[in-house]
Structure formats: structure tokens, C-alpha cells
ROMAR-367268 format. One line per field, with one value per residue (C-alpha): z, y, x; chain; residue number from 1; residue in three letters. Coordinates in steps of 0.2 Angstrom, whole numbers, plus 5000, padded with zeros to 4 digits. Layout:
ROMAR-367268
w = (Z / ...) .
v = (Y / ...) .
u = (X / ...) .
kette = (A / ...) .
nr = (NUM / ...) .
rest = (ALA / ...) .
END
This chain:
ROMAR-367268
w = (5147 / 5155 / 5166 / 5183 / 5185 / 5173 / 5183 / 5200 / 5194 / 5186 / 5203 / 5212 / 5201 / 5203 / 5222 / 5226 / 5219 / 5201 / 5191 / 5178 / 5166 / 5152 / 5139 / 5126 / 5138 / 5140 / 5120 / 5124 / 5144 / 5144 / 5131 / 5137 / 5154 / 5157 / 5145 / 5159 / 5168 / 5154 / 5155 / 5171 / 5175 / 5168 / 5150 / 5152 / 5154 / 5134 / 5127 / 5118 / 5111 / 5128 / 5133 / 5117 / 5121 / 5140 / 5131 / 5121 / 5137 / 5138 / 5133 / 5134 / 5123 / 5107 / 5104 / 5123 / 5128 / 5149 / 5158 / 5175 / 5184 / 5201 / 5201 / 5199 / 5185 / 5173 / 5174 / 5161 / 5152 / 5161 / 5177 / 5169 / 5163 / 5179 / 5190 / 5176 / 5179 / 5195 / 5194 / 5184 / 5192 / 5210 / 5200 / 5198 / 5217 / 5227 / 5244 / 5241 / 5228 / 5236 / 5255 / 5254 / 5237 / 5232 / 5251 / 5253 / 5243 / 5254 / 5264 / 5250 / 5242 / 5258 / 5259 / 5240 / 5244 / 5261 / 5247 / 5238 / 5254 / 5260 / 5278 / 5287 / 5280 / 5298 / 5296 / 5281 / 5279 / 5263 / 5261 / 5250 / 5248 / 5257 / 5265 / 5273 / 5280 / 5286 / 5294 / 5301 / 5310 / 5317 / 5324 / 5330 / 5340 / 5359 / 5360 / 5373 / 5376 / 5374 / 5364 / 5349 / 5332 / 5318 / 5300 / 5285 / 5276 / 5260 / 5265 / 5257 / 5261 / 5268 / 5280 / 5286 / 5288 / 5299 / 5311 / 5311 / 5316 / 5330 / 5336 / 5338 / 5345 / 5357 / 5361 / 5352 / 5345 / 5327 / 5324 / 5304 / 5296 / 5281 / 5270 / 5255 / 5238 / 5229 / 5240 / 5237 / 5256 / 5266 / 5282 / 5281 / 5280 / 5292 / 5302 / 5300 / 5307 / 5321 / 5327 / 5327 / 5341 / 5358 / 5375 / 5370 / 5352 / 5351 / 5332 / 5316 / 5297 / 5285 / 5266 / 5257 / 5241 / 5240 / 5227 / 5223 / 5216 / 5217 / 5229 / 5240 / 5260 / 5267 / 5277 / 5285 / 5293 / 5302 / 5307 / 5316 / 5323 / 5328 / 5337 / 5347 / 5356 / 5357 / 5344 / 5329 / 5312 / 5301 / 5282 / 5268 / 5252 / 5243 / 5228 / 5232 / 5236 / 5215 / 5212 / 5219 / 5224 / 5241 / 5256 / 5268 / 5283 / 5275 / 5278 / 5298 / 5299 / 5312 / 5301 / 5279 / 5270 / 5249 / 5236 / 5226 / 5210 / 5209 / 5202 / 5205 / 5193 / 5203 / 5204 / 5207 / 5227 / 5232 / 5244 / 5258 / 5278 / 5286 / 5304 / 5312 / 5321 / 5339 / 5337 / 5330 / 5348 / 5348 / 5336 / 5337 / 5324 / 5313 / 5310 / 5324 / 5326 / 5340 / 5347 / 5343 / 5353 / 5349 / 5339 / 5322 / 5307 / 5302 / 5313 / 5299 / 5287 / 5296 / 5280 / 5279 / 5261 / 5249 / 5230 / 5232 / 5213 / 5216 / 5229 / 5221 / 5203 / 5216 / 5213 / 5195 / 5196 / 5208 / 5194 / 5181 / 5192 / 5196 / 5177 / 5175 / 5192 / 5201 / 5197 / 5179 / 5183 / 5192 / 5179 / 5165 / 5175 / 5181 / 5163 / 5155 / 5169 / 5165 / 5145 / 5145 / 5160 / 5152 / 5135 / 5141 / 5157 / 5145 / 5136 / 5139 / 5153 / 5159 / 5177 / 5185 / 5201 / 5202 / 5204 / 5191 / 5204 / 5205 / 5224 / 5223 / 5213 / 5204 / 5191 / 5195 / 5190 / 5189 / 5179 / 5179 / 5166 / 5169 / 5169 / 5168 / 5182 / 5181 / 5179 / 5164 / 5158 / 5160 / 5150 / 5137 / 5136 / 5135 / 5124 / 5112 / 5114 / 5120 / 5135 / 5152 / 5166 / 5183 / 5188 / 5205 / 5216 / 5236 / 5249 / 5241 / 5225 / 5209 / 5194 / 5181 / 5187 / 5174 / 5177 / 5166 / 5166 / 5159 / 5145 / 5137 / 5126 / 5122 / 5106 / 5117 / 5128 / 5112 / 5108 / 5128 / 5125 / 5109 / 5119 / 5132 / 5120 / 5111 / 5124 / 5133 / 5117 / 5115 / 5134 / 5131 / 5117 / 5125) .
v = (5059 / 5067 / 5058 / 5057 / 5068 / 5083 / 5080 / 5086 / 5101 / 5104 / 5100 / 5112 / 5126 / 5127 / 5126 / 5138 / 5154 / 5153 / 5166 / 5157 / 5173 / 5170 / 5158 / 5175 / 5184 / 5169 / 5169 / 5187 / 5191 / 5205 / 5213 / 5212 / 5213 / 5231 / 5237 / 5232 / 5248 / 5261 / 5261 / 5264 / 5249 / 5261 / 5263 / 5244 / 5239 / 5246 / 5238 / 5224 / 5216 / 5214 / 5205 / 5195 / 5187 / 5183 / 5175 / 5162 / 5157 / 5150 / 5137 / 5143 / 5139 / 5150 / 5149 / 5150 / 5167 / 5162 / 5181 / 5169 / 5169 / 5178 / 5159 / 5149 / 5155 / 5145 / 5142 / 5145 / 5129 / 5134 / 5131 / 5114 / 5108 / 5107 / 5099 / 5086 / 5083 / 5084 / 5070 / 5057 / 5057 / 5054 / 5038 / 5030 / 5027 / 5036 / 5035 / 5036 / 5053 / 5060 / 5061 / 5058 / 5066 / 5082 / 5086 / 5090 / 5106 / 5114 / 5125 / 5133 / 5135 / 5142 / 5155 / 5158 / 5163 / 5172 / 5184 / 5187 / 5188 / 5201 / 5190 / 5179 / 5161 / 5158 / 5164 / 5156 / 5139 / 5130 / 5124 / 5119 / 5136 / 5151 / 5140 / 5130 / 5145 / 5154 / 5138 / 5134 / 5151 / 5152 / 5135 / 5137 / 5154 / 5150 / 5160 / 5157 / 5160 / 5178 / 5184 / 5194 / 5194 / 5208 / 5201 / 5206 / 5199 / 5201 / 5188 / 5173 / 5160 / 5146 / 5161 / 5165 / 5145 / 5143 / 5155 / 5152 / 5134 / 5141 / 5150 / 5136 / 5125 / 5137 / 5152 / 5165 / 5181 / 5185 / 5205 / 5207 / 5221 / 5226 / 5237 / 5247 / 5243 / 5250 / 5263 / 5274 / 5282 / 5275 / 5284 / 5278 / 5260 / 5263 / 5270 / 5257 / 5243 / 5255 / 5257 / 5240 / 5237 / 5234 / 5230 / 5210 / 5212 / 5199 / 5196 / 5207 / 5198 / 5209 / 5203 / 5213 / 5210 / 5208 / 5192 / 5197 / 5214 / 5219 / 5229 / 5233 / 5238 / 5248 / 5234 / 5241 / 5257 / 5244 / 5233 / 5251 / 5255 / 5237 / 5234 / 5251 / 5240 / 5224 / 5217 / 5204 / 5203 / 5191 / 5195 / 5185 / 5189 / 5176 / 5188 / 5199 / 5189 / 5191 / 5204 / 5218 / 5224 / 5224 / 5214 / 5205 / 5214 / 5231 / 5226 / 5226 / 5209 / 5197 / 5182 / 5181 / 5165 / 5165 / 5152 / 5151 / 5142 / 5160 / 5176 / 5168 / 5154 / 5139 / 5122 / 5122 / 5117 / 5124 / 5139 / 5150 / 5155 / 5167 / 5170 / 5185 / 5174 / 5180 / 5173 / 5156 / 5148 / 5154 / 5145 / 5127 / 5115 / 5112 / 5092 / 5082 / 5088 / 5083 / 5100 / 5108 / 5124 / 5125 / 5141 / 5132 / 5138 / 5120 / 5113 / 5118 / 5106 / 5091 / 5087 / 5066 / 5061 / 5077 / 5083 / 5086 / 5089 / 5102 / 5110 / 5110 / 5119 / 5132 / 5139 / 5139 / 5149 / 5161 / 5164 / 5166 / 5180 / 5189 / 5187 / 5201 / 5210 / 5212 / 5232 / 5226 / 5213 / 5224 / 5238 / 5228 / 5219 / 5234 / 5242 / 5228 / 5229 / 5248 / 5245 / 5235 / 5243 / 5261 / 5256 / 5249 / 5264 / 5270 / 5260 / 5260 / 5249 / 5243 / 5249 / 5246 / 5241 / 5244 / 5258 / 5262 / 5269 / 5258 / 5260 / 5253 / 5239 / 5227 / 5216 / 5212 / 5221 / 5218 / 5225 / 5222 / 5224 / 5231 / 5221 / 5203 / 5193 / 5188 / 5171 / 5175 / 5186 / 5174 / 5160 / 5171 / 5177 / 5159 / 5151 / 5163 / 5173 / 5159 / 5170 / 5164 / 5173 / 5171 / 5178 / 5185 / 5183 / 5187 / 5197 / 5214 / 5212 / 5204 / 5207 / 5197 / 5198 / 5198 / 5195 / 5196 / 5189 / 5193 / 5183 / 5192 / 5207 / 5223 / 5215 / 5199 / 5214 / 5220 / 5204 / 5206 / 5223 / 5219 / 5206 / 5215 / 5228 / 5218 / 5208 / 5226 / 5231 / 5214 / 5218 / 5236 / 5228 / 5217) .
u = (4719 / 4733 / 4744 / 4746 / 4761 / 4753 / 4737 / 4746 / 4755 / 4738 / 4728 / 4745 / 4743 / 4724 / 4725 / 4739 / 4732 / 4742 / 4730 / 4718 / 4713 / 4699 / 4707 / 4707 / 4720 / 4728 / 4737 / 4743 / 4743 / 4759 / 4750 / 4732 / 4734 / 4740 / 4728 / 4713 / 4720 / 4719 / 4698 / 4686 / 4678 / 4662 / 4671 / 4675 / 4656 / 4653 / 4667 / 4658 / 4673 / 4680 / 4662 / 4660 / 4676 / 4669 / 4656 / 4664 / 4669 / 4652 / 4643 / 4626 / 4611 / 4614 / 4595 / 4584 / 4589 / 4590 / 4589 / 4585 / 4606 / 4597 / 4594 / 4610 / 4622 / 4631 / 4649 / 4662 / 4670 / 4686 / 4678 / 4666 / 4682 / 4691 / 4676 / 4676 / 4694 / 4692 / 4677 / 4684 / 4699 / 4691 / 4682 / 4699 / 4700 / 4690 / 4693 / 4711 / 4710 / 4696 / 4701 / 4721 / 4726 / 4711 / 4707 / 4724 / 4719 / 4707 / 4715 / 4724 / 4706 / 4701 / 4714 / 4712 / 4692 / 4698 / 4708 / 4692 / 4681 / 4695 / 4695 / 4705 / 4703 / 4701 / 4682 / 4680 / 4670 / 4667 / 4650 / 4637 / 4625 / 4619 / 4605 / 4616 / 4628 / 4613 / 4604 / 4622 / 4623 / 4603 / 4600 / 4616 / 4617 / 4613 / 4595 / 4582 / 4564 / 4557 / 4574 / 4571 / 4575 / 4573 / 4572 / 4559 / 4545 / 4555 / 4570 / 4572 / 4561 / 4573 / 4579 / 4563 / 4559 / 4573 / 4568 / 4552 / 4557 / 4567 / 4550 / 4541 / 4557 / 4564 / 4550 / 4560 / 4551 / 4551 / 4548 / 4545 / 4548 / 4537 / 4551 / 4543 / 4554 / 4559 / 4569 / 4582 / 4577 / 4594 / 4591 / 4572 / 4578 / 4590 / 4576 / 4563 / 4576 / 4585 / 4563 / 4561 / 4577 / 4573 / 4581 / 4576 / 4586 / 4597 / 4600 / 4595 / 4594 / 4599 / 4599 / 4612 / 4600 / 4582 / 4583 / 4564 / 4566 / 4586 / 4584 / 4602 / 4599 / 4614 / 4618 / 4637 / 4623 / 4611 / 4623 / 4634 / 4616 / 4614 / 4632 / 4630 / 4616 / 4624 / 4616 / 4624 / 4623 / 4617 / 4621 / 4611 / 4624 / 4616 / 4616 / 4630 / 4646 / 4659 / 4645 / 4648 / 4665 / 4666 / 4674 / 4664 / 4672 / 4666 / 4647 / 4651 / 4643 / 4648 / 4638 / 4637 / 4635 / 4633 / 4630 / 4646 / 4634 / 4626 / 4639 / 4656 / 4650 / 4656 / 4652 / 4631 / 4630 / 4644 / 4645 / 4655 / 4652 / 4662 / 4659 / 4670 / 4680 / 4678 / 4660 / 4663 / 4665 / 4649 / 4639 / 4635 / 4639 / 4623 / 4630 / 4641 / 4660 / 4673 / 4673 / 4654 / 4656 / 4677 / 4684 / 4691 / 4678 / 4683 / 4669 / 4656 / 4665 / 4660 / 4647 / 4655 / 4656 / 4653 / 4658 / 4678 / 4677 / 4665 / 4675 / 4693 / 4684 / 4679 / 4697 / 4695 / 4681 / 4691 / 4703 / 4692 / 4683 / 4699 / 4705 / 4688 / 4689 / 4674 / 4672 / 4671 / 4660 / 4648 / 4648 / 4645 / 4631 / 4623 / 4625 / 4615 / 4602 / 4599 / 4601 / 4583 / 4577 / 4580 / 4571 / 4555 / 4553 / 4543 / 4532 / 4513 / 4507 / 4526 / 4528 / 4547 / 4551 / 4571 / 4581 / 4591 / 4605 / 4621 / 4620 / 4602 / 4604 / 4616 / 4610 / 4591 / 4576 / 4558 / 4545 / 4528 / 4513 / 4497 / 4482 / 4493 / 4499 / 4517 / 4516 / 4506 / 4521 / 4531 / 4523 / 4524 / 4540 / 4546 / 4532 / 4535 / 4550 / 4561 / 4566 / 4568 / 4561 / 4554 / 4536 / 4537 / 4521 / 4530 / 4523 / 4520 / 4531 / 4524 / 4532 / 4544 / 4563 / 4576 / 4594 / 4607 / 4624 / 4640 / 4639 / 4625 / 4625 / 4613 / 4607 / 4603 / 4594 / 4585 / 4577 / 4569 / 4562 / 4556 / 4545 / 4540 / 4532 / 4523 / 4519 / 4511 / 4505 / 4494 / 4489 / 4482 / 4471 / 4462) .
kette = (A / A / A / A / A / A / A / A / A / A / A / A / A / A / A / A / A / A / A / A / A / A / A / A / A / A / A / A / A / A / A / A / A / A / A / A / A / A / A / A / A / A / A / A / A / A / A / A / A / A / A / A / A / A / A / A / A / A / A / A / A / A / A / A / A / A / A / A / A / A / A / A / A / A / A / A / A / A / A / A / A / A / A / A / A / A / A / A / A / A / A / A / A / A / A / A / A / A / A / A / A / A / A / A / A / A / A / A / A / A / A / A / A / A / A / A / A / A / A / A / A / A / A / A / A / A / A / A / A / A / A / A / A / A / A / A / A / A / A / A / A / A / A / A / A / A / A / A / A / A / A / A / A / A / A / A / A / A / A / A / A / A / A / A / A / A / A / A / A / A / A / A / A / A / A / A / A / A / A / A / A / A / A / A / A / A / A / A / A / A / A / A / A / A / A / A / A / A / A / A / A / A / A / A / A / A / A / A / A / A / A / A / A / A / A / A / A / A / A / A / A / A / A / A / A / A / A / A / A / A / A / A / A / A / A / A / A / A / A / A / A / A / A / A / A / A / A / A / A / A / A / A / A / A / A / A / A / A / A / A / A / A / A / A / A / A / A / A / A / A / A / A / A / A / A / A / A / A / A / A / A / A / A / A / A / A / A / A / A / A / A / A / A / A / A / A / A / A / A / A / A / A / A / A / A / A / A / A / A / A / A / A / A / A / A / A / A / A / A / A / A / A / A / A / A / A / A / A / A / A / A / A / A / A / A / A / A / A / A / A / A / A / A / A / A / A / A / A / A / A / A / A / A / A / A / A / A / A / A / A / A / A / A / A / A / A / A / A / A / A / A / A / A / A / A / A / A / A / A / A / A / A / A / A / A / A / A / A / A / A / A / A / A / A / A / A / A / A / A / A / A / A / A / A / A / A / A / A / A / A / A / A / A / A / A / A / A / A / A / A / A / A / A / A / A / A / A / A / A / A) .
nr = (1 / 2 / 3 / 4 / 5 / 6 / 7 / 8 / 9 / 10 / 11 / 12 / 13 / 14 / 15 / 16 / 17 / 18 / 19 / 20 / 21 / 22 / 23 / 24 / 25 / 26 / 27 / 28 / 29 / 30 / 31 / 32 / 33 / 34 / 35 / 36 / 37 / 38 / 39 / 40 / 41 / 42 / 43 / 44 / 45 / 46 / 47 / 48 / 49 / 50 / 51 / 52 / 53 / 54 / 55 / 56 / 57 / 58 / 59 / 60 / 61 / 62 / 63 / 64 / 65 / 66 / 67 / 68 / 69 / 70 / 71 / 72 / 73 / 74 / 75 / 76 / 77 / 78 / 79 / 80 / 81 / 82 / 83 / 84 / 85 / 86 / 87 / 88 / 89 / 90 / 91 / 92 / 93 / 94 / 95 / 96 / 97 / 98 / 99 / 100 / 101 / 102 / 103 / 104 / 105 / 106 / 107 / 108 / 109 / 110 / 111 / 112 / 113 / 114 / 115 / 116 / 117 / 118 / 119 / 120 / 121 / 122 / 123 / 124 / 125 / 126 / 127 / 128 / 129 / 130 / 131 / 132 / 133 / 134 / 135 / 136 / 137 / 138 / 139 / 140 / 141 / 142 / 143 / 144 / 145 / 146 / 147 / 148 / 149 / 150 / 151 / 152 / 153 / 154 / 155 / 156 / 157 / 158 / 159 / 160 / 161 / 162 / 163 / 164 / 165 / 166 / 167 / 168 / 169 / 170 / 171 / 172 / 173 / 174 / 175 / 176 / 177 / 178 / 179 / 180 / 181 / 182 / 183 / 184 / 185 / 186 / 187 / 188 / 189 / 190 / 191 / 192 / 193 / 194 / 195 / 196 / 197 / 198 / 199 / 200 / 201 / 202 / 203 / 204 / 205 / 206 / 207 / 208 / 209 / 210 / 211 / 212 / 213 / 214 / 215 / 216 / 217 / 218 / 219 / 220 / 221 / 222 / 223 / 224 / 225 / 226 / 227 / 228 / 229 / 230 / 231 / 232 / 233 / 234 / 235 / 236 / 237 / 238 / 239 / 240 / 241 / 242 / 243 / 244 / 245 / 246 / 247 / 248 / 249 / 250 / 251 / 252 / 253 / 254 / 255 / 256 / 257 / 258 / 259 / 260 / 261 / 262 / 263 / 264 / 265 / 266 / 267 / 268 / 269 / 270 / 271 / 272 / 273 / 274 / 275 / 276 / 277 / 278 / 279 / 280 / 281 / 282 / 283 / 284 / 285 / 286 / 287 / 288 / 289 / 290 / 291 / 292 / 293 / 294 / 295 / 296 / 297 / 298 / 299 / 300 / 301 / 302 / 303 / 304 / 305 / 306 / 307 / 308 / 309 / 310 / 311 / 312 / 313 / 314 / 315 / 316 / 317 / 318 / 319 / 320 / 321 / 322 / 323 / 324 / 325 / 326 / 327 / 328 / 329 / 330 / 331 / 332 / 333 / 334 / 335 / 336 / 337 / 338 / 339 / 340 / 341 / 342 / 343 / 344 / 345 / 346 / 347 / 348 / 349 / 350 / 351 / 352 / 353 / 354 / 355 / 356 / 357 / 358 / 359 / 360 / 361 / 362 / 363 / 364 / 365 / 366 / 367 / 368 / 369 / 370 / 371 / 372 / 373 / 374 / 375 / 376 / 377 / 378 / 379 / 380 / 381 / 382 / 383 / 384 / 385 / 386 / 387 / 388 / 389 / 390 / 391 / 392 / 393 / 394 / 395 / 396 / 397 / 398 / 399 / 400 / 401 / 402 / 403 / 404 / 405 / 406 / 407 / 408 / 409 / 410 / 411 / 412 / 413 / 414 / 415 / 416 / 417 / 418 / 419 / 420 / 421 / 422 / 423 / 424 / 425 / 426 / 427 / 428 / 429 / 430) .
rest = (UNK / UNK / UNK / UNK / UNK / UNK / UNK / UNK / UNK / UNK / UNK / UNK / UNK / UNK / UNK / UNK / UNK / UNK / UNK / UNK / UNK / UNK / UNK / UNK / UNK / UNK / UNK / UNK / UNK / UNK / UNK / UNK / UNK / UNK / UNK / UNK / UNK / UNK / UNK / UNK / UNK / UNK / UNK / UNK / UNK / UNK / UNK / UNK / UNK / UNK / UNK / UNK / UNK / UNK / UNK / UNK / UNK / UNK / UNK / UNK / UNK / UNK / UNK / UNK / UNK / UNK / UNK / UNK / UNK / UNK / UNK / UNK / UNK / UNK / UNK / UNK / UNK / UNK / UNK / UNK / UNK / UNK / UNK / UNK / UNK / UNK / UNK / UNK / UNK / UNK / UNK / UNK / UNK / UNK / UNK / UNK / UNK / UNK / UNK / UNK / UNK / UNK / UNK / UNK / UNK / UNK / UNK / UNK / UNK / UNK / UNK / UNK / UNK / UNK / UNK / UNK / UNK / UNK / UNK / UNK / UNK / UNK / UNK / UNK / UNK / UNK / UNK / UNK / UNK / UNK / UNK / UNK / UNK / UNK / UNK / UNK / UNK / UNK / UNK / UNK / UNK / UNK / UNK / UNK / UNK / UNK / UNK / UNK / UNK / UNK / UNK / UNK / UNK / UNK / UNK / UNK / UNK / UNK / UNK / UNK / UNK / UNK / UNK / UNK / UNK / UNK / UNK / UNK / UNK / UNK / UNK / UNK / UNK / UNK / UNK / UNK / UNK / UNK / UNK / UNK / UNK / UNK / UNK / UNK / UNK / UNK / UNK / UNK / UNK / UNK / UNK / UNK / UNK / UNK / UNK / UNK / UNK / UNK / UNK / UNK / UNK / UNK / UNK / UNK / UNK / UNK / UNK / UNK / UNK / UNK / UNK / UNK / UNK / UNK / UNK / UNK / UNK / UNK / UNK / UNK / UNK / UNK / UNK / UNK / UNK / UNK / UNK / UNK / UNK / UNK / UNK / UNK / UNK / UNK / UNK / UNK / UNK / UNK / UNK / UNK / UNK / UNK / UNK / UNK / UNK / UNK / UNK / UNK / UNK / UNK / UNK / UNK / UNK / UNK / UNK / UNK / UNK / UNK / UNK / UNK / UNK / UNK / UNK / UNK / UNK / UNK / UNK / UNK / UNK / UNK / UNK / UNK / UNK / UNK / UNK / UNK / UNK / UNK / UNK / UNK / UNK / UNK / UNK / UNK / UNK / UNK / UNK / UNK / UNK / UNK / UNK / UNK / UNK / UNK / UNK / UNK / UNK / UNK / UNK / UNK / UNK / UNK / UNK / UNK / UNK / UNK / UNK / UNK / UNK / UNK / UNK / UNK / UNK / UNK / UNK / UNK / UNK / UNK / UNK / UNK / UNK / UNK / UNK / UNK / UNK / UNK / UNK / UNK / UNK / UNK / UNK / UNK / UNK / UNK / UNK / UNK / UNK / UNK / UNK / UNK / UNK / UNK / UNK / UNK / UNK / UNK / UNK / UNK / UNK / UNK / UNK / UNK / UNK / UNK / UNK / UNK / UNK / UNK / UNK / UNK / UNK / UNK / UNK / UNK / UNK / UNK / UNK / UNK / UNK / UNK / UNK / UNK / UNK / UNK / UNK / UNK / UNK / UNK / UNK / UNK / UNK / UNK / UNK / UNK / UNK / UNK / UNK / UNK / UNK / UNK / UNK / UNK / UNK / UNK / UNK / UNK / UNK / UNK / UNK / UNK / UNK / UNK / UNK / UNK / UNK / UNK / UNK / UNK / UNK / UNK / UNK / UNK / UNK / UNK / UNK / UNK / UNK / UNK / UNK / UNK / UNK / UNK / UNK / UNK / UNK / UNK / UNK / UNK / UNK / UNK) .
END
């Protein structure tokens, strides 16, 4: 074990923005680094060298073939590594290394995820999920009886619990929106949330990606629409946020949460709020704080005792990220979506429910075979293929949604479409 002196610079150098690069750059970094610039991140998606690298800086199973990260992803060793450090050493004494000695590093994390969240990391707050953010912003936003909010059927469930709760608590009206996916029709989603406004609007939920199908809304033109009538924002970027390459400010959303577990492959339960920070006075604390109605984002942190191992790894996984860039990241991501996708458009009885459009979806797609349900689908493509999966049955959308992850390659994808041909095949048979 290292000693406590090499543990502090370590815990310093990991909480004040040094760069972490995947450990292959790290044996050669003046020599590998500039080379990142000589390809489009396009070019860079096709470079399986580059990729195989990423992904022996994983420790995934070798043998189950796990296409499910739309759920929670798995983290590098880097970043596994560092929340074991982290752990062990807050066992020694915990009070003492936890709140006095790791706490100590928060707000360098927080300006470290501000840089990634292209914010002010006086909007950012460090949480424990998307759920969390989210439920932080709607039971806390001071609405009253007969004030509207627009959201859809196709949000996440927790979401849609939430307001639902507040319905029945406070006599608020819900107005659900029925959106038609896949869509590549931006003006006609635009549309159908702009026709749904009233003089009563108060709040529109947008989710920037439809977890069930992959599909992404054009969430920066509803929330211009949206503003022109004085209505605020809320952004779901459950599945977006070390995805796609974007800022949060760019969305135009005055609310976003994400679930830091999912594609920036922290920690599991760890997460971000950012609240544009003219609206954080606002927003009630969801848990008791001194000043509940005050302007410091910190008043979202009052959670009592929580995982500071967790939280600290967060930065790991930060520099791990930035060591890929997020335009590589998404490329390669929506590359190996389209490469399975692309294979089995075709095949007898398989029907696809994602575009294929990098401005319509990231990483997720869903597919369905005729005749089967998808949890039947599913069953089979993990008792026999060894390939995780997750049947969808929501709403209108039922299907099997398959997400690849970095770590993965096209003959990983191959083994999927094999599957799911034969799986069709044996379908159209009986």
C-alpha cells in the first residue's frame, strides 16, 4: 500500500485536473498525443487498434457479450482502481479521511465536471443519479394548482412518477405528449410540443435521449419555443451527458441532471445537477439545508453520510474521458451502432426502430422480430448466444435495445448479427 504521503499527491493530482490518459498513451504521451489530431473523429471511429487498446482498459467478461450500457456502463480499471483507493483508505479512519481529508476535494471535482459540462461550477451539483437531479428540480419548483406541465409518454418512468406524485399532491396538470419514434421530422417534433403550450405552461420535460429506442429530440428548438413564452426547461440527459459532444448551456435548458455510472463510466450512483444559476434560488432543496430557497448549488448536497470514494473516482473517470475526447467517443459509438444495425436492416422478418442519422441517434437502437415478443428475444439471445440485451415492452415501443460501448468491437457485433439471423430465421419457420 502506498503511503500516506504518495497517497496525497496521488488524491492532489487526481482532484486538480492533472490529465489521466488511457494507461497505452500513457508509456508514449509526446508521441501519441499529437497524432489524435491527424484523423476526423469519423476516420478515428475505424481505427481498431486505437479501440482494442481502449478495451484492455477493461475488465469485462471475455465470454458474456453485455450489449446492455443504455443501462449503467462499466468503468475502466483506471477509474475501479482509484474508488478502491479511495475506499480503503476512508476505512482507516473514517470520519476523519472522509469528511476533513477526501471532502476537501470536491470543489476541484466540481470545477473539473463544470469544464466538461461547459458551465460554471456554480450550477453544478454532485449527486448520486439523473433520478435524484430531476426529482430535486420538480418537487422543488414552487408550482401551484391548475399550472401545467408538458412532458411525454415516452420519458423515463422515475420522471413521469414524480410528476405524477405532484398532480395528486398539489393539483398540477400533466399534458402528455404521444411522440411517434422513430423521427427524423425536427420541425414536426418541434411542432407537436410548441401545440401543446398554453397560457397555463409553466414547465416543459424534454429528454434529450429516448432511453427506450435512442431516439434524440432537438431539445436547444423547444426550449427557444419554450422561453419565447416564459416557459422553463427541464432536460433528462440521462443518456447524453460524455456521449455526445456538446455543452449543457448549448441545449438552452434552464434544468439537466445525468447519471455519471452511465457513459462517463464513473463510480455506479454517482451523478451531476446543473441548474442555470439565476434559477437555483428558485428550487427548493429536495433534503433539509440551512438556507432551502438560498442561491449556492451546494444546497443539493446536503445528502448526510454518502460514498466520498465514489465521488473523488468521479475525476478519474473525467480524465479518462478527456484522454478519448468526446467526438471520438461518439463516433465510434454511433459507428458500432450503425455496423450491426446496417447488417441485419435487411434480413427477413427484422424490423428497426432507430435511425441510422448521427443527428438522430447516438449509440442505442432497437430492433424487433416479427411474430416474437421481446422478451422472448431476449431470452434467447442470452440462453443461447450469451448476449445481454433488454426487451423493451413501453408505451408504443417493443423491441430489443442494444447498446454498445467503447470497449466493444465489429467482430463482437458480428457474433449479434449472427444471432439475430438465426434467431429470425428459426421465427419465420415455425
Amino acid at each position: 500500500m502506498a503511503s500516506r504521503r504518495q497517497f496525497l499527491r496521488q488524491t492532489t493530482a487526481l482532484t486538480t485536473g492533472a490529465l489521466t490518459l488511457p494507461p497505452f498513451l500513457l508509456d508514449s504521451q509526446a508521441r501519441a498525443l499529437p497524432n489524435l489530431d491527424l484523423k476526423t473523429p469519423a476516420e478515428w471511429a475505424q481505427d481498431e487498434d486505437f479501440w482494442a487498446r481502449i478495451k484492455s482498459d477493461y475488465t469485462v467478461s471475455p465470454t458474456l457479450l453485455n450489449l446492455n450500457n443504455g443501462g449503467v456502463c462499466p468503468q475502466p480499471k483506471v477509474v475501479q482502481d482509484a474508488h478502491i483507493r479511495f475506499y480503503q483508505y476512508c476505512n482507516e479512519a473514517p470520519s476523519y479521511y472522509m469528511w476533513r481529508i477526501l471532502d476537501q476535494g470536491r470543489e476541484a471535482l466540481r470545477d473539473k465536471l463544470a469544464d466538461l459540462a461547459g458551465c460554471s461550477s456554480e450550477e453544478i451539483a454532485i449527486n448520486r443519479n439523473t433520478t435524484e437531479g430531476l426529482n430535486t428540480v420538480i418537487f422543488g419548483l414552487n408550482l401551484k394548482a391548475g399550472d401545467e406541465v408538458v412532458l411525454t409518454k415516452q420519458d423515463y418512468p422515475n420522471m413521469l412518477n414524480a410528476w405524477r406524485q405532484r398532480e395528486k399532491r398539489d393539483g398540477i396538470k400533466l399534458v402528455f405528449l404521444d411522440l411517434k419514434l422513430p423521427s427524423e421530422d425536427e420541425a414536426g417534433l418541434v411542432d407537436q410540443f410548441v401545440r401543446a403550450f398554453t397560457p397555463r405552461t409553466k414547465v416543459v420535460h424534454v429528454t434529450h435521449m429516448i432511453n427506450w429506442v435512442g431516439q434524440i429530440l432537438p431539445v436547444r428548438r423547444i426550449a427557444d419555443e419554450a422561453h419565447k413564452r416564459g416557459i422553463e426547461v427541464i432536460a433528462d440527459g440521462a443518456h447524453s451527458f460524455a456521449l455526445f459532444d456538446f455543452k449543457i448551456p448549448d441545449l438552452g435548458c434552464d434544468y439537466f441532471a445525468s447519471s455519471l455510472h452511465k457513459w462517463l463510466g464513473a463510480p455506479f450512483g454517482s451523478g451531476l445537477l446543473y441548474i442555470r444559476q439565476n434559477k437555483i434560488k428558485n428550487v427548493w432543496a429536495l433534503l433539509s439545508n440551512t438556507e432551502p430557497d438560498g442561491p449556492d448549488i451546494r444546497k443539493f448536497e446536503s445528502l448526510g453520510t454518502r460514498s466520498f470514494a465514489s465521488e473523488m473516482a468521479i475525476g478519474t473517470a473525467v480524465d479518462y474521458h478527456n484522454g478519448i475526447g468526446s467526438a471520438r467517443k461518439f463516433a465510434r459509438a454511433h459507428y458500432l451502432k450503425n455496423y450491426w444495425m446496417e447488417r441485419v436492416r435487411n434480413v427477413p422478418g427484422v424490423t428497426l426502430h432507430t435511425s441510422l442519422k448521427p443527428e438522430w441517434a447516438g449509440a442505442v437502437g432497437l430492433f424487433a422480430i416479427d411474430g416474437m415478443k421481446p422478451a422472448e428475444i431476449d431470452a434467447q439471445l442470452m440462453n443461447r448466444h450469451k448476449i445481454h440485451t433488454v426487451g423493451i415492452d413501453w408505451e408504443t415501443i417493443h423491441g430489443i435495445r442494444v447498446t454498445p460501448h467503447v470497449y466493444h468491437s465489429p467482430k463482437d457485433l458480428d457474433r449479434l448479427v449472427a444471432a439475430i439471423t438465426a434467431i429470425a430465421a428459426k421465427s419465420r419457420k415455425s
